[in-house]
C-alpha positions, 0 to 999 in steps of 0.5 A, a space after each residue: 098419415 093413414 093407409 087407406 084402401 082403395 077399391 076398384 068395385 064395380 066388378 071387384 069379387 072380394 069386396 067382403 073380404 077387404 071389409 072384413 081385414 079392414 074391419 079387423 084392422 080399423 082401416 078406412 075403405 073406399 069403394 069406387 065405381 061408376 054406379 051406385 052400389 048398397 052402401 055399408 053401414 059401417 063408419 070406415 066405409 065410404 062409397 064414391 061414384 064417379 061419371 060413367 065417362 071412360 077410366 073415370 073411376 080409375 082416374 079418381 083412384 089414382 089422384 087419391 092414392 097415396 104412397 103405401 095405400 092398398 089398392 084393389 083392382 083387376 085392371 092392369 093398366 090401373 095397376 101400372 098407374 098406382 105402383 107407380 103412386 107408391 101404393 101397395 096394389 093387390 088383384 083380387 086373387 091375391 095377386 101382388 103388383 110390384 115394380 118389378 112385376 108390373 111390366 110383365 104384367 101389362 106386357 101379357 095383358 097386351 098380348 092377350 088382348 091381341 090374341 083375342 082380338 085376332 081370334 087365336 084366343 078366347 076371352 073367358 077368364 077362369 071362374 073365381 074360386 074358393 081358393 082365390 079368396 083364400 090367397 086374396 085374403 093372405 095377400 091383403 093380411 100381409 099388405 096391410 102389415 107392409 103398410 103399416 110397416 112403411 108408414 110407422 
């Protein structure tokens, strides 16, 4: 079997570096979102647009994840759903989601959202940097040796 990546790619920032490793590595991408997008070229490379109905970009994420598949995704909550799956989940500043550090993760994601909600906060992320790239793309480097790793 396989790995396959799985991208959350509405608002994903490094789509180009996912195509390039995957590119390097001969692996098959899925670019998911809820609108069209330019579509690639590139026979490894394949777009699904869902509904616009809520989460259902998420939805078909997870029903096509598979154990030891990376996923890319800023979204915690899918995030929580695909360890869950088995799968290796990156966010796009290279940022790893593990068993282990999930549920801190969606703990703080809640409580941001409160605070926020309550006024205490605002609700501006940091700017995406150079240096996020960098490190998104050390990260998927190594998950896809992990992968690999797993799966032989």
């Amino acid at each position: 079997m396989s790995i396959t990546i799985l991208v959350d790619a509405d608002a994903c920032p490094v789509k180009d570096e996912i195509l390039r490793v995957a590119e390097r590595h001969d692996l098959p991408v899925v670019l998911v979102s809820n609108q069209g997008m330019r579509h690639s070229r590139d026979p490894l490379v394949r777009h699904v647009v869902v509904s616009d109905k809520f989460d259902a970009a998420d939805d078909w994420i997870v029903e096509n994840a598979n154990a030891n598949d990376i996923a890319v995704t800023a979204d915690v909550p899918l995030a929580v759903r695909l360890v869950d799956k088995g799968a290796i989940v990156l966010g796009p500043t290279g940022r790893r989601f593990t068993p282990e550090s999930i549920g801190m993760a969606s703990a703080m994601r809640d409580l941001n959202q409160e605070l926020r909600e309550a006024g205490v906060i605002k609700g501006y992320n940091k700017p995406f940097s150079a240096r996020d790239r960098s490190a998104f793309l050390q990260a998927m480097e190594l998950a896809v040796r992990q992968a690999r790793a797993a799966k032989a």
